[in-house]
N, C-alpha and C positions, 0 to 999 in steps of 0.2 A: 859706783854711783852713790852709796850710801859717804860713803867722805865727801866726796864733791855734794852731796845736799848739806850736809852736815856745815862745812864750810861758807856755803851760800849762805844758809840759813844764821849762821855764827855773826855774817861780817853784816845780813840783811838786819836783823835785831838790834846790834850794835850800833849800826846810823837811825833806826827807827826811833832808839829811844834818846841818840842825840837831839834826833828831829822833834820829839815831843817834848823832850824837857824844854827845847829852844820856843818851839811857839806854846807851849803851857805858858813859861815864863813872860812871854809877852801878853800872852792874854790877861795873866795874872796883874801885872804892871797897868795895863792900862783899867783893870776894874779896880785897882788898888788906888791911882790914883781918880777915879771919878767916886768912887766912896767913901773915902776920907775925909772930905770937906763934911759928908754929911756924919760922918761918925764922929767928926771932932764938936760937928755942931752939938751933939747931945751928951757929949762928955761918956764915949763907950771904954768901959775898961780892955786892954788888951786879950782879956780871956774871952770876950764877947767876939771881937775883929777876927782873931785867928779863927775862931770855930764858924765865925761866918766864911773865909776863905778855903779853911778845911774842905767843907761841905761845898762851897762855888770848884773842887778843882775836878767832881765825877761829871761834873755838867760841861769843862773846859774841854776836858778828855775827851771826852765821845766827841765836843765837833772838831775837833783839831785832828783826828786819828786819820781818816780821809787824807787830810794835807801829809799827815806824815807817812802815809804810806805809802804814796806817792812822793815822796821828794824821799826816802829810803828806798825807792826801785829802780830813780833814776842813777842815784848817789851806786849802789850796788851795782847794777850792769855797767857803769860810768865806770868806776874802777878796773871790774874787770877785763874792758875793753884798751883802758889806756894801758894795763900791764902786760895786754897782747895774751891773758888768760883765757878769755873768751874766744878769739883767731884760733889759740894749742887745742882748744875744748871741741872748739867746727870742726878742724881739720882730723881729729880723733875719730869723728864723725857725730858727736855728741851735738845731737841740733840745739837750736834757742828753746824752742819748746821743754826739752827737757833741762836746761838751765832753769826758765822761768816757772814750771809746776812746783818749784818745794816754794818758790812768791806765794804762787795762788793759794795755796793750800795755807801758807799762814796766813795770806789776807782771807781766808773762810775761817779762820779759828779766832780770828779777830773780831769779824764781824759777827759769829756767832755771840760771842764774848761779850761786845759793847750792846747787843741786843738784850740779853742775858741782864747786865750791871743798869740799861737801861729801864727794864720791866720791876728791878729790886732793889738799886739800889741810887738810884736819881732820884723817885720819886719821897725816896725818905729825907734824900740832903735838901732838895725843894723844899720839900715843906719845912724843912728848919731854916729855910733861908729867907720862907716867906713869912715865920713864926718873928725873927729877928726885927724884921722890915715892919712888921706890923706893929710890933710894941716897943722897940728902941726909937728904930730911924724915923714913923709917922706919927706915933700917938695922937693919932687923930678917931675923935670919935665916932665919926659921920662918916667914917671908911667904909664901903663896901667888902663885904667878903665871902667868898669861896668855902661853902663846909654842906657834906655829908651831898655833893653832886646839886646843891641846889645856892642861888645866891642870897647872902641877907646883907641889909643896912636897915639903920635904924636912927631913927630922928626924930630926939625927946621923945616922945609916948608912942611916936607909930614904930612900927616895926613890919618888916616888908620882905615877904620871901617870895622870890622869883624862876620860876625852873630854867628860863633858859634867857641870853641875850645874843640875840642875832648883829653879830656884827655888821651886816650887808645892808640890813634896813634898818639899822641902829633903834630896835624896837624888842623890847622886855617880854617874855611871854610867860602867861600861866602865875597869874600873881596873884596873891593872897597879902591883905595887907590889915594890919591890929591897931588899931586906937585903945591902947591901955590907961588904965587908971590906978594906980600900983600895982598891982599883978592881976587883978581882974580885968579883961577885954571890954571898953564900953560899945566898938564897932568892928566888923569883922565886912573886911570889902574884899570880894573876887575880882580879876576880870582878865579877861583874854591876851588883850593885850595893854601894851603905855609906849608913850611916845612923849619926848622932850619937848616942850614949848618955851615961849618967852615966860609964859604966865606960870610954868610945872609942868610934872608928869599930867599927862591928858591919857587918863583909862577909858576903853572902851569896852564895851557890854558888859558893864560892871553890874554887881548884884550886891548889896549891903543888907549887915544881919547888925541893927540895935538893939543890945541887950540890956534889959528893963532891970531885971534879977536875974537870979542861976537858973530859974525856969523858967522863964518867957523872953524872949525874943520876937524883933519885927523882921520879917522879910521884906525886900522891894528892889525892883531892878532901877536904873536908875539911866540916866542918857548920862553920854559921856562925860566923864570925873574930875578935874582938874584938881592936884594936890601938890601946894608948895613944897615937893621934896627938895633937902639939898643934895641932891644925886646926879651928876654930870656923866658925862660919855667918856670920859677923860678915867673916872673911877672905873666904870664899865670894862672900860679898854683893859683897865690891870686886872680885872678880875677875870677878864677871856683868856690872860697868861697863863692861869691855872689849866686851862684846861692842852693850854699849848706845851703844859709838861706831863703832861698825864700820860703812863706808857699804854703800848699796844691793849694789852686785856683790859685796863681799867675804862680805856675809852672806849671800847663795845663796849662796855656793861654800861656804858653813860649815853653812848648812843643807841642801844636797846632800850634803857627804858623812856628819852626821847619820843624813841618811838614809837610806842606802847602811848605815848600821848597825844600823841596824832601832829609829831613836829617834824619838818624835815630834817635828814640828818647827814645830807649829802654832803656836806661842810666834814662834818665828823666823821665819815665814812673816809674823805680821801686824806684827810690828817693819822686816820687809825691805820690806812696800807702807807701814807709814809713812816713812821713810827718800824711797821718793818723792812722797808725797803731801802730805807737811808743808810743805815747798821753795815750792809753791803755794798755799799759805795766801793767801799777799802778795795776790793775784789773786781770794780772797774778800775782804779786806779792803777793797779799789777799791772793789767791790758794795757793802759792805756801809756804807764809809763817806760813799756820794757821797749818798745821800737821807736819812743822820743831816746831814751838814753842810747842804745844802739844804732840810729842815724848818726847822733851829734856827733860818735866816735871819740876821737882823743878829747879833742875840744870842752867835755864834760869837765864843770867845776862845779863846787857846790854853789857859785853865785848865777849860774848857768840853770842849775836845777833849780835850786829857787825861783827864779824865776818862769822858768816850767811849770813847776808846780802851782804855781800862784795862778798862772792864765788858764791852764787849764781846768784846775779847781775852781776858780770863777767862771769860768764857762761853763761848770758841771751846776753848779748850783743858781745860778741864773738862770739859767733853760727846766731846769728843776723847780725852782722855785714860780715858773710861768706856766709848767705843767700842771703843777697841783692847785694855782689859781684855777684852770678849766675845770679842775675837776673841782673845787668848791664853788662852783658856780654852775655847774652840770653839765657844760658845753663837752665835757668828757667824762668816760664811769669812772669813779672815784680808784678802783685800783689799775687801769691803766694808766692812768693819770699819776700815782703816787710810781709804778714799777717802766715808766716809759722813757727817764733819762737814764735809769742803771740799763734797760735795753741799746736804747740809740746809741750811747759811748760805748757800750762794751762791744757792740756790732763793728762799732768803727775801731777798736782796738784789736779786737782780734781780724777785721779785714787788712789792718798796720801790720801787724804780725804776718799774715802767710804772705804779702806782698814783701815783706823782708824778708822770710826764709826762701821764698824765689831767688 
């Protein structure tokens, strides 16, 4: 048994990481050419390009692994079966199950692994990717941005820090906003919340503090606030990205102190169980691929798996992706929600499996 895993394991690796360099390299092609136009726009030296791709290929990685580890399950048991090694292996008595244990066991060292590179080492290349994006490819002043868990923008003298934006009611919460007059503050405005109008942000329960000198200030609450920001939902949207790469621990600690503020975090609850939940895909794929490849029999080509792999990978993540809407929206609890497609296909893979070993 230790040869025959040895072997599996040899020939299972060998197409995994044809498989990855094949769709890395596509991923890479098509983000290469949609950022090119802008990186020529601003005259980027080639030492800036590469280290921006560098850094885009831990973030390619982890969502491509899934694809390839499935279309290296089909690819391996497809082999085996067309060379009639898997028929010598049955008839040994050696069942499918123990062919496909040394799969699962690499798809669990993998996933542990991308979970791993995901918590340490994604969220470092993001931020250099987003360091890039901010001062090469936008140079824009009036950007919104993402630092220390809270958001700022800033327009000419006001300056504007916000703790959270609800993307659901497209409405800014927990805001503090500065009227400076070179580094001195001339108003200091709180308020609950904002909301986009034709006219500006429109704050509500706002509270402003005028300051006279370094020692006196007026207090006054004030009915709702209209301020010509240049701040669109558009900016908002890219600064909700941030939080769309922030790994498992960093997002508790974002959605703990959330809610320590008295903000719902339900959103951030079923994005922080996918963060773990997704990582293990790889390990429904194994299930799900070893009795597609074992049906198809001889007939396995890699244009065969391919194509396998593609439907059912899109089926995994569409139904996935419709889960974790419920659960940011609360219709389901947030970790059911994130752990309920790796449930439903692995159930359905392993009920493929004993109905094949029948």
């Amino acid at each position: 048994m230790k040869i025959l895993t040895r072997a599996i394991l040899a020939l299972f690796f060998r197409l995994l990481g044809l498989c990855l360099g094949a769709f890395t390299l596509i991923f890479l092609v098509i983000e290469f050419l949609d950022k090119m136009r802008r990186f020529s726009r601003v005259n980027a030296d080639v030492a800036t390009i590469a280290f921006y791709f560098i850094n885009k290929l831990p973030e390619i990685i982890s969502q491509v692994i899934p694809f390839g580890v499935l279309l290296a399950t089909i690819l391996t048991l497809g082999i085996l079966v067309r060379n009639n090694e898997l028929t010598a292996l049955r008839s040994s008595g050696v069942s499918l199950h123990a062919v496909g244990w040394p799969l699962l066991v690499a798809a669990l060292l993998l996933s542990v692994m991308t979970f791993i590179s995901n918590e340490l080492l994604l969220p470092v290349t993001v931020r250099n990717i987003r360091d890039i994006e901010e001062t090469i490819l936008k140079k824009n002043e009036y950007g919104a941005v993402f630092r220390q868990h809270n958001i700022w923008f800033r327009d000419g003298s006001l300056v504007m820090r916000a703790e959270l934006f609800d993307p659901g009611t497209r409405t800014l919460r927990g805001i503090t906003l500065w009227d400076k007059y070179g580094y001195l503050p001339r108003k200091r405005i709180e308020a609950d919340e904002g909301t986009l109008t034709p006219r500006g942000w429109r704050f509500s329960k706002a509270r402003v503090w005028t300051f006279h000198d370094e020692a006196r200030a007026d207090i006054s609450p004030v009915a709702p606030l209209v301020i010509p920001l240049r701040l669109t939902h558009d900016d908002l949207k890219k600064v909700a990205d941030y939080t769309s790469n922030m790994g498992f621990f960093e997002l508790r600690r974002y959605a703990r102190d959330l809610k320590k503020g008295g903000y719902d975090v339900t959103r951030y609850l079923a994005d922080m169980h996918a963060r773990a939940a997704l990582p293990f895909s790889a390990c429904v794929m194994v299930l799900l691929g070893m009795p597609f490849a074992v049906r198809s029999g001889r007939s396995v080509s890699a244009a065969l798996g391919i194509g396998q792999s593609l439907a059912i990978g899109f089926a995994y993540f569409v139904i996935n992706a419709l889960l974790i809407s419920l659960g940011h929206s609360g219709l389901m609890p947030p970790l059911v929600a994130a752990w309920a497609a790796n449930g439903i296909f692995g159930m359905v893979g392993i009920w493929l499996l004993l109905t094949l070993e029948q």
